[in-house]
N, C-alpha and C positions, 0 to 999 in steps of 0.2 A: 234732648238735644239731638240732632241730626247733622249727618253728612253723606258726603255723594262719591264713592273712590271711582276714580278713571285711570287706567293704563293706557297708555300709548304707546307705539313700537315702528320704530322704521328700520325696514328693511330693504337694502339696496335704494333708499333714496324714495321710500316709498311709505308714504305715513298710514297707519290700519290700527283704528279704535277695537283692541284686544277685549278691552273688558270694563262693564259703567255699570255703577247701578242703579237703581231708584234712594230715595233718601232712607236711612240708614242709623237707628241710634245707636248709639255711642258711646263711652265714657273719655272722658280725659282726667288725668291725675298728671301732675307736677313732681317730677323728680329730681332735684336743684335745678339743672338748664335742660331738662330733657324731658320731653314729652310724651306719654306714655297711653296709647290710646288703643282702645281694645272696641271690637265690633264683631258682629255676624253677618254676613252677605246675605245676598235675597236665596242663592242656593244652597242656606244655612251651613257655610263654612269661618271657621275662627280664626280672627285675624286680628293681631298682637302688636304693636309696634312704638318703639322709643326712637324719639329723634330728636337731634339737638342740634347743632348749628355746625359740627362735623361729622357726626356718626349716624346708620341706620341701620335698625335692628330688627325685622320684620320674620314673626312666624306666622306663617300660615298653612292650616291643618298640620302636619307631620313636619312640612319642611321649614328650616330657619335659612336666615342669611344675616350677617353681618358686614356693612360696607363704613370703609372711612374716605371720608372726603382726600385726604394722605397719604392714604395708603391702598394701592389694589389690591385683590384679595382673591385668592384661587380655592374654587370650590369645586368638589365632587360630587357631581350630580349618577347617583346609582340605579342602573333601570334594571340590570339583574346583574348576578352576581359573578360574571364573567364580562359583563360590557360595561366599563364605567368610563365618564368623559371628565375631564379636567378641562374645568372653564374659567377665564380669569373676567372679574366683576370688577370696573372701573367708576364710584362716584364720583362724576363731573360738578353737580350743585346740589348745594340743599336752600329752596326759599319759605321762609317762615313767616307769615302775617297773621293776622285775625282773623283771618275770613279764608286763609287757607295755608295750605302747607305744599309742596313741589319738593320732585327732586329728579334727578336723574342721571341714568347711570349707561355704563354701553360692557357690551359683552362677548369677550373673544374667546374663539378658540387657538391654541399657538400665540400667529401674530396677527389672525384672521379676523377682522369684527364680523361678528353676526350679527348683533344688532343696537339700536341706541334704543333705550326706554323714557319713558317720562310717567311717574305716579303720579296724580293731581287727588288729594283731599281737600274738598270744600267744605267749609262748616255753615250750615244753614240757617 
């Protein structure tokens, strides 16, 4: 099985394809209503993720995130260990089909957006 992950990011009204890869295998496992699909990028990095029709749960290489459709979520993003920034993670949608999965979230600092995302998985 294959798929295809695409990021997308606007910033200031400004749409910039972050990151796509070529096709992709895959696994998917079923976990009651949550999807739980695990892959390696083309720059062999590991990427982990359950998703269910509220919540998403994405590690990749070292770092995780957990977002709820319900609830925003403030995370510590640590670049050393005197400079850490507190960003708050907004999931707006999560959409689920057969042939793909979507979601996307927007990302502030304070009360500042820096930016809205959209993840696209395509299953091929």
């Amino acid at each position: 099985m294959k798929l295809t992950y695409t990021s997308f990011s606007w910033i200031d009204e400004t749409k910039e394809n972050i990151f796509s890869t070529p096709p992709l295998d895959y696994t998917l496992k079923m976990n009651g209503n949550t999807r739980v699909i695990n892959f390696v990028d083309h720059e062999n990095n590991e990427h982990y993720l359950e998703i269910s029709e509220t919540t998403v749960f994405v590690r990749y290489d070292k770092r995780s995130l957990w977002l709820d459709i319900n609830k925003p979520r403030e995370n510590v993003l640590n670049f050393t260990e005197d400079k850490n920034i507190v960003l708050k993670w907004v999931l707006l949608e999560i959409n689920i089909s057969i042939s793909q999965i979507d979601f996307s979230y927007e990302i502030y600092q304070g009360n500042t957006l820096l930016t809205t995302n959209v993840i696209l998985l395509k299953f091929l």
